[in-house]
Each structure stands twice: as C-alpha cells, then as structure tokens.
N, C-alpha and C positions, 0 to 999 in steps of 0.2 A: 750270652744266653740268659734268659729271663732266670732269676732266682739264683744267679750264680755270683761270686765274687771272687776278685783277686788281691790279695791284701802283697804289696810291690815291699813291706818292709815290716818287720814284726812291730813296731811302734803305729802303723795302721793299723790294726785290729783291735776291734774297741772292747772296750773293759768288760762290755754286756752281751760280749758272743754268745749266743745258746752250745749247751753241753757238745761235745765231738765225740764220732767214730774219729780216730786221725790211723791216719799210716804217714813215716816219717822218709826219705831217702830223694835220690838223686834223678831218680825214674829218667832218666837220658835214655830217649828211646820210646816211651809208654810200649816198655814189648810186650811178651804172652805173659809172662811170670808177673809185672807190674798190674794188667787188668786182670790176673786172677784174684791180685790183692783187692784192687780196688769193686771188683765185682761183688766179693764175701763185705767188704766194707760197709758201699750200700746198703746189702740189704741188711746189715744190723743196725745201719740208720735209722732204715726205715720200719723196720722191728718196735725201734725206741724213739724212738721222733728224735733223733738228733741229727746234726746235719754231717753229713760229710766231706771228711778236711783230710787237706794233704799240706806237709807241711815239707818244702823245699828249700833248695840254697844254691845264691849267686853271690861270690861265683863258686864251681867247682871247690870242693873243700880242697882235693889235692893241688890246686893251686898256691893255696896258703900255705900247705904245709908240708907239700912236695911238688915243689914249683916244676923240677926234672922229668917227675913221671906223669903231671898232669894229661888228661885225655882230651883230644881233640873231640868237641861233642857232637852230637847227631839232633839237637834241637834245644831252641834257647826256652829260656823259664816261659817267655809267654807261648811259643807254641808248643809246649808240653800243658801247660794250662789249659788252652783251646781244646787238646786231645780229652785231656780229663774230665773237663766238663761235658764232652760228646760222651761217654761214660756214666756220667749219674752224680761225678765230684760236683757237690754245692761250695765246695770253699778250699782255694789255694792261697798258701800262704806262703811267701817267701822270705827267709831269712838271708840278709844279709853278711856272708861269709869269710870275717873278718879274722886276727892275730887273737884278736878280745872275746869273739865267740870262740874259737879255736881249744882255748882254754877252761871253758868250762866244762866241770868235772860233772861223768854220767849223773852224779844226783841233782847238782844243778844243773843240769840241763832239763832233766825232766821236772824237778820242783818249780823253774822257771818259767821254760816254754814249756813242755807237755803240759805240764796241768795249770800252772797259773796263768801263762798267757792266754793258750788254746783250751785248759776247759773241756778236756780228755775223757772222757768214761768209758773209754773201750781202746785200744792199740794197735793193732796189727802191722805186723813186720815180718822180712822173708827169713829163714832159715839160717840163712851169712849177716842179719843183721849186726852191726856195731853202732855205738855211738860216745859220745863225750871225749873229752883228752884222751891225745893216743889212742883213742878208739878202745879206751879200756872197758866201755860198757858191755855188756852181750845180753843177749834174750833172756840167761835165769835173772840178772841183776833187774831186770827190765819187770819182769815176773813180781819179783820181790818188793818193787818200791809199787808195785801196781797194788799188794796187799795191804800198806799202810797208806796210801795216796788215795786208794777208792776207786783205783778202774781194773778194766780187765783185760787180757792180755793172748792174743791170738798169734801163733806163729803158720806161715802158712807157705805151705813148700813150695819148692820149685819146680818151673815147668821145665821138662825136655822135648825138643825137636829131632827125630833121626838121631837118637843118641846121645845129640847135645844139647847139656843143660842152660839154657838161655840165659844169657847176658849181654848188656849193652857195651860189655868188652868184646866179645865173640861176632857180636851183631859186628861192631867197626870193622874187626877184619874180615870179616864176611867182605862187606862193600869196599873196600881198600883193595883184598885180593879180588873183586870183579863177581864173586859168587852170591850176585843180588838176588838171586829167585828164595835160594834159601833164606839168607837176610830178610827178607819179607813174610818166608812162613816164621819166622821166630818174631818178628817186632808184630805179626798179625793184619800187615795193612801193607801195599806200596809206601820203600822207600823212596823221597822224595826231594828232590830239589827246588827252589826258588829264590826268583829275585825278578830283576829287570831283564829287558830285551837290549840289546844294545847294538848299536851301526857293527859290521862287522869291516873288511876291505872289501867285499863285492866281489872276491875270487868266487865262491861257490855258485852266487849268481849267474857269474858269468860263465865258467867254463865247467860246471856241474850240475846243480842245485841251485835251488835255493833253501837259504838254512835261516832261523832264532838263532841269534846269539843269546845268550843267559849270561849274567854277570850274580852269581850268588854269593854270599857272606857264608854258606856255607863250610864248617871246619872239615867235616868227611867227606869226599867225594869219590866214585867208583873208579876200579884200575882204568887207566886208557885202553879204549876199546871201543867198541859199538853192539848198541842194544837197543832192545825192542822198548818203546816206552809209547806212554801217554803222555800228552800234554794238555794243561787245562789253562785257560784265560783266569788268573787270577778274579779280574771286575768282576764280571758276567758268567762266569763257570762254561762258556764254549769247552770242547773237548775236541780232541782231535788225536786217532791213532797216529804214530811216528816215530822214527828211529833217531837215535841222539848219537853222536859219536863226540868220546870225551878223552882230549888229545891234541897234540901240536903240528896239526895238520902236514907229516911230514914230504907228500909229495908236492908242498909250497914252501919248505925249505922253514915250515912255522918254529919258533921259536917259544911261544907263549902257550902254555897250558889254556884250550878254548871248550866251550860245550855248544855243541853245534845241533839243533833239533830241526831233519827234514819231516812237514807233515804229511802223509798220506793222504788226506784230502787237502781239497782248495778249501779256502778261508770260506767262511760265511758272513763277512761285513769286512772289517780293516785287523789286520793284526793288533794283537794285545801288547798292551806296554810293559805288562809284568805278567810271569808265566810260572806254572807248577809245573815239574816234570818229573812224572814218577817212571821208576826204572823197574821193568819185569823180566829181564830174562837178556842177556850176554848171548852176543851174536860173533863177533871174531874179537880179536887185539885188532890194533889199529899196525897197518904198514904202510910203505910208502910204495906209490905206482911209477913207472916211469915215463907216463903223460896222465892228463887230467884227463882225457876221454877214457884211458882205463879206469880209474879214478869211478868214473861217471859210468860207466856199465858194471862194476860192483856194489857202489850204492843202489842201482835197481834192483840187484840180485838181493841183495841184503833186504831192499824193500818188500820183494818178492816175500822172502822168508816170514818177514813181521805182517805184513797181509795172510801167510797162511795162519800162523800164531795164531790172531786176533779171530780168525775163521775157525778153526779148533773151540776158541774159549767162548767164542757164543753158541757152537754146536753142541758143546757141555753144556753150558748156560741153559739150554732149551730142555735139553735131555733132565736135567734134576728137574725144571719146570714141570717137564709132563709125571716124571717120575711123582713130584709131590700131588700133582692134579688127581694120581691115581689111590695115595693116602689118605684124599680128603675125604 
C-alpha cells in the first residue's frame, strides 16, 4: 500500500524514522482485541502527525525460549502485515527473535528498541502486556521508564466475544475444535486458508465431484469435517461460494490429511493456480460411505445446505441495506 512500510529486521529502519505511535506484541491473528489496539493507535497518530508503528517478532519468542509450548500460528509476519496496513498501520517492523534478543532486560529493551531504534512518543499495549527477560517487564514498569524516556503510555483492554475474552490462543482452538463461525466473530474477518491448487488422483472427478485440491503452508487448520466456505482466485480475486471438506477421504480408504473445495458455481474462465478459502460455518464431521454414489448424494445435500447459508446472508445483507436507506 502507498505510504506504508515494512522494515523485515530492526537493523532496516533507518536512523531518521519520524517519531512513533508504536504498540509492541505478536498480533497472531490481527483479532478484535489487536484492531482495537491498533484503531486508538491511529488515531493518536494522526492527532500528532506521527506515524504508526507496530513492532513484531520472527520467530515466535516461545520458540526461543520454550521451544515445547511454542504455538502453531494462524498467519506469518507478512500477512499479519498486509492486515495491518488494511487498518491505517503506516510502519511494521519486525524483530528478529533470537537467544541475544531473548535476553534483554525490560529497560533495554525499551531504551534500545522502543525509543532509540523506533522513536516512541506514545505506547500502547493490551492489559496482559509483558515484555523483556523472563518477561519481567509489565504495564507500571512500562509506565515508569515512559516518565523518564518522554512518551506516553496507554493501556487498552480486552475485547470479549459471548463471554470470551479473545485471544489468538482461544482463536486456535476455536479452528482446531471445527468451531469456525465463532473463531471469525473474534479474529473479526473470515478465517482463511491459502496456498496452491494441486493435481489431486481424479477419484472426486470421477465418481463424485469435482474438487481444488489446496496444498497450504498453513500451521492451524480446522477439525476434519465439511464446511460452508468461500473461495477466492488469489490473481484476479474471482469468488465463488463452496463447500470444503478437510480430511482423509475415508470412503477411498485415504490416507493423507487433504482439503478438498467443491465450487457451487462453474468457473468463469480456467481455474486458479492458487486459492483463498475462507471458512464460515461447520456443516458435519467427515465419515465414511459405503459407496461413492452415497458419497455423491451427501455432498449435494451438504451443497444444498451452503446454497441456503449463502441465501440467508444476502437476504440479511439486503435487509440492513434498506434498513440503512431508511436512516439516511
């Protein structure tokens, strides 16, 4: 995006950066509680003409330093980037998350990076902030060195969904246990998959479907099942409503964990070489039939269901329309 940057290593960010809003943390996810941060951020940006910075880290700090509990993550430093900057973030900055950063102590950390690299005038952090060795720092220390350093210091709560307070912890199991609808009212947008199309064997071809195979790099994937999704053409942003089922196709005796997206309509030119597919809403677990033509009259049925879905959310979709036409 025009005006925007991403500095891949604290030693890119040049000596002459203009002053920072910064918020500091792992934002895996960009869920509700992260754009509430980054919302208030802004606009104290643009309050004080400074730009706003988010200051990240690759990889994962509990990799370094609890290799056991590290978390499989829900999106890599650049498409957490991409999100932010759809947001209003003018500058990510990613630290490198090494044994040697590891170790510095909350005051250098902020004497170093917060203010001397980044150029701080303003802080914002959530509620469970920690930072430095051991994570000994917290929000009053943070406070304190912001009165002798010269910035200011915002703490800004957490958001809750139906009770629960959102996290890119929470969020995971969300998607892991299959329960993607809510997963997406907490991260605020469709969770999403991506990657390549790839050959699959031409069983679904032939004696079902036809399906996208996806091949993604992605760490979190939803329980096996089948769900209602969208899929979009990465290139060209074609769209196309469609059911995914993500599983080891047991009435072929499959072996290999696959994500299989039938679309609801025909193509409109040649299939995409690489695909998004975001996930709305859990339609069964996956089981096995004991022939493919059963097989092939459940995936109707299923399609059935995601036709009515998608028929519901634009009947909505209309109703807020007119409702607002009536506001204006």
């Amino acid at each position: 995006m025009s005006g925007t940057r991403i500095y891949h290593d604290l030693k890119d960010v040049p000596g002459d950066l203009k002053p920072t809003a910064l918020t500091i943390g792992n934002f895996d996810g960009v869920h509700l509680g992260h754009r509430r941060i980054f919302k208030r951020l802004v606009e104290i940006a643009r309050e004080h003409g400074w730009q706003a910075s988010v200051l990240t880290f690759d990889p994962h700090p509990a990799k370094v330093v609890a290799p056991t509990r590290s978390p499989r993550l829900l999106m890599t430093p650049e498409q957490r980037a991409k999100v932010m900057f759809e947001l209003g973030i003018s500058r990510v900055a990613i630290a490198h998350f090494d044994t040697s950063f590891s170790k510095l102590t909350p005051e250098q950390f902020v004497r170093q990076v917060v203010v001397g690299k980044l150029k701080a005038k303003a802080v914002l952090v959530g509620d469970n902030f920690r930072f430095g060795n051991r994570q000994a720092g917290d929000t009053e220390l943070l406070v304190r060195l912001g009165h002798e350093l010269g910035y200011a210091v915002e703490v800004i709560p957490s958001v809750s969904v139906r009770g629960m307070v959102v996290s890119s912890t929470g969020i995971r199991r969300l998607i892991e246990a299959g329960r993607v609808t809510l997963a997406c009212r907490a991260l605020g947008r469709f969770y999403a998959l991506e990657g390549d199309v790839v050959p699959g064997k031409g069983i679904g071809s032939r004696h079902t479907v036809p399906t996208l195979n996806l091949r993604t790099a992605a760490e979190v994937l939803p329980a096996v099942g089948v769900y209602v999704t969208r899929t979009h053409a990465v290139k060209d942003g074609r769209s196309w409503p469609s059911i995914t089922n993500v599983g080891y196709r047991p009435t072929f005796n499959g072996d290999n964990l696959s994500i299989e997206t039938f679309l609801l309509t025909e193509f409109d030119g040649n299939a995409p070489p690489q695909i998004c597919v975001e996930f709305l809403c859990r339609l069964r677990g996956e089981r096995r039939f004991d022939t493919p033509a059963e097989l092939k009259t459940q995936i109707m049925r299923d399609a059935g269901r995601a036709r009515s879905y998608f028929r519901r959310i634009e009947q909505l979709a209309a109703i807020q329309t007119q409702k607002s036409g009536l506001l204006i």
